[in-house]
C-alpha positions, 0 to 999 in steps of 0.5 A: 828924263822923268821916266830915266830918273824914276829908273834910277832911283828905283835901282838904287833903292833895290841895289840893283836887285831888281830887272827890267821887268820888275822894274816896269812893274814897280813904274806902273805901281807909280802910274807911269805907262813904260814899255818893258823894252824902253825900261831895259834899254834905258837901264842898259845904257846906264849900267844899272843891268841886275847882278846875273848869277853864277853856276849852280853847285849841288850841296844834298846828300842823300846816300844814307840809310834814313827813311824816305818820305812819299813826294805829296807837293806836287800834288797839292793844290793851294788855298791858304797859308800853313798848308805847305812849307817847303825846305832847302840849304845852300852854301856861302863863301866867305873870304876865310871859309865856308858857311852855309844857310837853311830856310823854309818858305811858305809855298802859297805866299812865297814867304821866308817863315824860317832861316838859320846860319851856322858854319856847319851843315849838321841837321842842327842848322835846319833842325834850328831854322825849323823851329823857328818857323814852328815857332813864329807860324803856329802851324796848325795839324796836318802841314805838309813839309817838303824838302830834297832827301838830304840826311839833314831832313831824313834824320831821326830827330827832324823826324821826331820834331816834324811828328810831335807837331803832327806835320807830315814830311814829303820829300822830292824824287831823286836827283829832281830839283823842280819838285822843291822849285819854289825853295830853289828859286829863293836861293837863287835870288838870294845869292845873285841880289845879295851875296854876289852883290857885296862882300862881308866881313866875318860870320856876324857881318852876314848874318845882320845882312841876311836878317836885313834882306829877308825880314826887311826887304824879300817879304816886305818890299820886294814885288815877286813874278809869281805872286802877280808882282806883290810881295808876299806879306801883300800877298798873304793880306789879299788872298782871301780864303774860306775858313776851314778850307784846306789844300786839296790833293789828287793821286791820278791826273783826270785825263788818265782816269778818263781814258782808263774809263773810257778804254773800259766801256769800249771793251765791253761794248766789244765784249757784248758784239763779238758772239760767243764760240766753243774753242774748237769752233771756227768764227763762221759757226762750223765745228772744226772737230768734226770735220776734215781739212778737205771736208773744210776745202770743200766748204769753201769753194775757190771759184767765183759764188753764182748771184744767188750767193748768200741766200737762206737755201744756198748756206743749209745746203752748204751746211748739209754737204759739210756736217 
């Protein structure tokens, strides 16, 4: 009864945002030992399952003629905040009409450092959330900021802001979501614990629920999978990072450089055993330029070799008989 009443009560303090799993986590946070099997069994019983997401809609167009950005994510790897932001925009239903939302995260803490809402998805809507982070981050030179190639990230002016605060712009592969994982992993939590969750009044009424469920809760109470259930302003505390040590970046995967090398020395070790012969000699050291095909017939006999074969004597007078 203890551990039901603790399930509850941590259900209805995330408004059934939070799973079985994180559920467990939160329960051994509290020093109790529960099995994640009895936890979503207890939780199934009670009706206090998550709120389970709808289908995935695509809203990137990336038919423009603006300048595409190298893909530099994927190959980064992570010491510190300020090192990698990553970027996207979805689209919310209200009662009367369509608004959307842009945000940028941090890709180390999983942090939301940038979010703006506007009924319009011009560049303005990211251009603003942008600044935002900017802003409250002071970012320091070299920042890498990866986003989808929609035209809202590709213009000239979020080009010309990303350049003026020497932050270097990447962007994903074409019609490949996974490389903006992270970003696209916010939004699908943020439209199955919030928006399909509750309803809204109008523009204002959203935007004050938004504002409460990223600054309030997403990076300040909300335990995240990848961060080791931590939230990521915990996450930002306890990472411990050298100073001056920066993200790393590698453009070939070692196994491919090992077996490039490795295929290498194995051609020249064959280079250095096969002999070396003119083109018009044949591999057994005889010069074909100089003799007949039956000359050729006749140095190699069909018939079976005596058991003197392969003696000194026996491939001078071979040689004799042929040249």
């Amino acid at each position: 009864m203890e551990v039901r009443s603790a399930i509850q009560q941590i259900a209805v303090e995330h408004r059934r945002r939070y799973g079985y799993r994180r559920i467990t986590a939160e329960l051994r946070n509290r020093g109790m030992q529960v099995n994640h099997k009895r936890v979503r069994r207890m939780m199934r019983e009670d009706h206090l399952l998550a709120v389970q997401r709808k289908a995935f809609v695509t809203t990137t167009d990336s038919r423009h003629d603006f300048q595409v950005a190298l893909n530099l994510a994927g190959r980064m790897k992570l010491s510190g905040s300020n090192q990698l932001w990553v970027a996207d925009l979805t689209y919310i239903r209200l009662q009367s009409e369509f608004v959307y939302l842009a945000v940028i995260l941090d890709a180390f803490s999983r942090k939301v450092v940038g979010w703006a809402l506007d009924r319009t998805p011009a560049a303005r809507l990211p251009i603003a959330a942008l600044e935002q982070a900017i802003a409250q981050r002071q970012p320091p030179p070299g920042l890498v900021h990866h986003s989808d190639r929609g035209m809202q990230y590709a213009c000239g002016e979020y080009a010309q802001i990303l350049q003026r605060h020497q932050i270097l712009a990447s962007m994903s592969r074409p019609a490949n979501p996974y490389d903006n994982a992270s970003c696209e992993s916010f939004m699908r939590t943020f439209k199955r614990e919030e928006i399909y969750a509750n309803q809204y009044r109008d523009l204002e009424h959203l935007r004050s629920r938004i504002e409460e469920f990223i600054e309030r809760y997403y990076n300040r109470q909300r335990l995240h999978s990848a961060l080791g259930y931590r939230t990521p302003e915990q996450f930002e505390r306890e990472a411990v990072a050298d100073d001056g040590a920066g993200a790393s970046m590698s453009f070939f995967r070692q196994e491919e450089v090992f077996r490039s090398d490795e295929c290498k020395a194995t051609e020249e070790r064959r280079n250095r055993r096969s002999p070396a012969h003119r083109p018009d000699e044949t591999p057994a050291g005889y010069s074909s330029a100089s003799c007949s095909p039956a000359e050729l017939a006749s140095a190699s006999p069909a018939g079976p070799h005596p058991a003197g074969d392969g003696t000194a004597e026996e491939e001078n007078s071979i040689k004799r008989q042929v040249c």
